[in-house]
C-alpha positions as CSV (number, residue, x, y, z in Angstrom):
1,X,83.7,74.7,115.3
2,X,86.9,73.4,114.3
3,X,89.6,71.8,116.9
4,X,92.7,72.4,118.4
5,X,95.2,69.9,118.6
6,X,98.2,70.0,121.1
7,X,100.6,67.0,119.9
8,X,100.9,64.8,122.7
9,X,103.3,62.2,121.6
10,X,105.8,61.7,123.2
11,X,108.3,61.7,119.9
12,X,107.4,65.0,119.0
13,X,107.6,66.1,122.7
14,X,111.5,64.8,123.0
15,X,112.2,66.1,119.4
16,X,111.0,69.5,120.5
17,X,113.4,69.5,123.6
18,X,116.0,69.1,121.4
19,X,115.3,71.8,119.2
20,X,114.4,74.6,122.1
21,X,118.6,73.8,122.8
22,X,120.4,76.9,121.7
23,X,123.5,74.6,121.4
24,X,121.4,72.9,118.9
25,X,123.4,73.3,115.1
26,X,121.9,74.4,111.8
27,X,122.1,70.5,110.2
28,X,120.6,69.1,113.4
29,X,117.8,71.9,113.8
30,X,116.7,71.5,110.1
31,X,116.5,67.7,110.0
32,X,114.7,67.9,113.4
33,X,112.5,70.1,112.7
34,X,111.4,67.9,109.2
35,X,111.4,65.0,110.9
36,X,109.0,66.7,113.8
37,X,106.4,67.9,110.8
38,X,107.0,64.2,109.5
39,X,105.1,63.0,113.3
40,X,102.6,65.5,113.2
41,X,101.4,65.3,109.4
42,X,100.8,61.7,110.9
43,X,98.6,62.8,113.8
44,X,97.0,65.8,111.8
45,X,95.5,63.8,109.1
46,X,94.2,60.9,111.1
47,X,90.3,61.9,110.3
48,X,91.2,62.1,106.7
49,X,88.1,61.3,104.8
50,X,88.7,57.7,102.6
51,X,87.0,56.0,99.9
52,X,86.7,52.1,99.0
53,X,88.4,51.3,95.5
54,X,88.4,47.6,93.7
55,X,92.2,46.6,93.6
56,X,94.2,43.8,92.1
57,X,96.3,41.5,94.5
58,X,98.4,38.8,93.7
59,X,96.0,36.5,94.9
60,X,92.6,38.2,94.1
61,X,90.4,41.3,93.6
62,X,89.1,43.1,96.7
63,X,88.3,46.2,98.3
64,X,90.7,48.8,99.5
65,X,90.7,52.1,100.9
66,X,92.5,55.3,99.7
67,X,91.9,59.3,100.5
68,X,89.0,60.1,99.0
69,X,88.8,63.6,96.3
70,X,92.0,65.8,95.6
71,X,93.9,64.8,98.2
72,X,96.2,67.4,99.8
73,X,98.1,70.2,99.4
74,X,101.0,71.4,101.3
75,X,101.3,75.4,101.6
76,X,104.4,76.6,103.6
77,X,104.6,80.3,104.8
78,X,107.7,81.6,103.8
79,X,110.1,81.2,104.9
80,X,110.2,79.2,108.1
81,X,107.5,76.9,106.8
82,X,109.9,75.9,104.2
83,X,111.9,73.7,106.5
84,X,108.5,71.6,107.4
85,X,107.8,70.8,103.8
86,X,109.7,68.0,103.0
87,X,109.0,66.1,106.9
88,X,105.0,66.5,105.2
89,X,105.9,64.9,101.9
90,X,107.9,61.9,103.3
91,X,104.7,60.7,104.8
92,X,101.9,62.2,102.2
93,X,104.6,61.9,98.7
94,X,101.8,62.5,95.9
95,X,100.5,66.3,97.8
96,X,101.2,69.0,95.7
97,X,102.9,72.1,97.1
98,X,102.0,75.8,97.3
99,X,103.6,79.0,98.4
100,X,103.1,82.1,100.2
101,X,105.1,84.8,100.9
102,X,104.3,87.8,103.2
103,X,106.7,90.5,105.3
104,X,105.5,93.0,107.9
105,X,105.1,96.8,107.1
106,X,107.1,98.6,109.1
107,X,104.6,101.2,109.6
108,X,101.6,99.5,110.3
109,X,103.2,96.4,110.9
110,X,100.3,94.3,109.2
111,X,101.3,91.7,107.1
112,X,101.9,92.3,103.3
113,X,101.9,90.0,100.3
114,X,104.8,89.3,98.1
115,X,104.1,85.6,96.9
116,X,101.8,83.1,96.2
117,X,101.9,80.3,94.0
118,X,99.3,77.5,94.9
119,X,98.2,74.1,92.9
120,X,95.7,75.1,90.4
121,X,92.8,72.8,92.0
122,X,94.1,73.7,95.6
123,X,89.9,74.4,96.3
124,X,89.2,70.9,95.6
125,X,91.9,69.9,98.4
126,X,92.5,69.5,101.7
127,X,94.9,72.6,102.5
128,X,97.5,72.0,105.4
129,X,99.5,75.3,105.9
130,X,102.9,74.9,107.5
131,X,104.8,77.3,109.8
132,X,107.4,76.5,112.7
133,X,105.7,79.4,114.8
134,X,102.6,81.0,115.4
135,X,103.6,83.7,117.7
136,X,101.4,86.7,117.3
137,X,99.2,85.1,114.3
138,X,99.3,88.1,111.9
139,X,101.2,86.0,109.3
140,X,98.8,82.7,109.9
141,X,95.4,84.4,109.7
142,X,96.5,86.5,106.6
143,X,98.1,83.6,104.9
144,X,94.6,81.8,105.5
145,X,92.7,84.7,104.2
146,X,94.6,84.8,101.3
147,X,93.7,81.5,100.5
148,X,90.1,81.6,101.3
149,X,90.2,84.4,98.9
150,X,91.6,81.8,96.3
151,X,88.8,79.4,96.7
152,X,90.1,77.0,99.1
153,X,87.7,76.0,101.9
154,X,89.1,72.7,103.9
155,X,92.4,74.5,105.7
156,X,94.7,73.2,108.2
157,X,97.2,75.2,110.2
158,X,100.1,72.9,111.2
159,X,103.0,74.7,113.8
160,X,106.1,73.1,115.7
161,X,105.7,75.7,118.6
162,X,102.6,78.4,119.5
163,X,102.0,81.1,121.7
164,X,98.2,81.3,123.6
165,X,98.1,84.9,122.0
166,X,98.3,83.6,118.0
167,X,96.1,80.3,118.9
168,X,93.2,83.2,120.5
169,X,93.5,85.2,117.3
170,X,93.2,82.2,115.1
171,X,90.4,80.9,117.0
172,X,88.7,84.1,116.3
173,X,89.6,85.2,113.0
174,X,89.0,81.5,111.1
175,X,86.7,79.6,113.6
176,X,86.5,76.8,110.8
177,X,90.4,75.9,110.6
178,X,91.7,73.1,112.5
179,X,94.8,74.3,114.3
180,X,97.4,71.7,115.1
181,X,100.5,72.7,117.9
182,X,103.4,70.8,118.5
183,X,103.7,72.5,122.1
184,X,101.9,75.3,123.4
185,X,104.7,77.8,125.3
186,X,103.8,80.6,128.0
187,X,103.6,83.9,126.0
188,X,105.1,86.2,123.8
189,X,107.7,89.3,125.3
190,X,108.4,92.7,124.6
191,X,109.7,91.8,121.2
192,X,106.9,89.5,120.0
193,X,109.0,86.3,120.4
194,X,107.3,83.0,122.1
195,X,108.8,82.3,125.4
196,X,110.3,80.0,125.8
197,X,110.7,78.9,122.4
198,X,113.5,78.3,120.0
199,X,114.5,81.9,118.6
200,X,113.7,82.9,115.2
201,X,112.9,79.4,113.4
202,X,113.6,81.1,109.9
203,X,117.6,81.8,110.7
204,X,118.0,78.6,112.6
205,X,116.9,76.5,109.5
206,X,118.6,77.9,107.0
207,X,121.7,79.6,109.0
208,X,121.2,83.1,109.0
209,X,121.3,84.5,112.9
């Protein structure tokens, strides 16, 4: 059974406050929110597996660890997830970077494809997919599926803000995927919006409400 994680430190905690503000700017909300998925790629990939490797020092040969296989891969949900990419690559610089796209059907308002572009060995690595939100978790657990279908078994789901319904669907829908939460908020409303949140994540980044 794979874990949930609700980010504890107190960092991330403040840097959250600042971006539920509504008085919060477009600059200030996009570099807070990288430098918030900076923090947590640092507590999400603490059990990492390593391997010992012979290195070179100045002074003498000796043992040394390193991540072990493939490494990671970094797959944003567009396009919120976007704006957590680069926070992830300040801390892991050498993960390679995939994309998916999905909108909602209006009809049957299940989530459709329109993108995906992963790394070409993204089964061999360990698979952290980024999104501010997980609200109702129809995006997450499709994006997931879509990559399961692609080969890639090791996944992470990494989110700034979640609401109990997404994390119970997740849960259920892919058991085996480690789920790590900046905060946990009370519930979604009427419109499917996590209260009390931050808005829509998507236009705040990138300045589009």
């Amino acid at each position: 059974m794979a874990k949930t994680v609700i980010m504890e430190h107190p960092l991330i905690q403040h840097k959250i406050g600042w971006v539920r503000r509504k008085e919060t700017g477009t600059k200030d909300f996009r570099e807070t929110i990288s430098e918030i998925a900076m923090l947590m790629a640092y507590e999400a990939t603490r059990n990492l597996q390593l391997a010992d490797v012979e290195i070179e020092t100045p002074i003498c040969r000796t043992s040394a660890k390193e991540m072990k296989g493939k490494k990671m891969a970094i797959v944003p949900i567009l396009r919120a997830g976007l704006g957590m990419v680069d926070g992830v690559l300040a801390m892991i610089p050498v993960a390679k970077v995939g994309h998916i796209g999905l909108y909602r059907d209006p009809e049957t308002h299940e989530p459709v494809e329109y993108y995906c572009k992963l790394p070409a060995d993204c089964g061999e690595r360990e698979v952290f997919v980024v999104d501010p939100m997980l609200a109702t978790g129809g995006s997450a657990t499709a994006a997931i599926r879509m990559l399961k279908d692609k080969g890639c078994r090791k996944i992470h789901f990494m989110c700034i803000i979640a609401a109990p319904e997404g994390v119970r669907r997740m849960q259920e829908e892919h058991p085996d995927v480690d789920l790590y939460i900046g905060a946990l908020d009370e519930k979604l409303n009427e419109n499917a919006y996590i209260v009390p949140g931050l808005g829509d994540a998507g236009d705040r980044i990138f300045g589009t409400k």
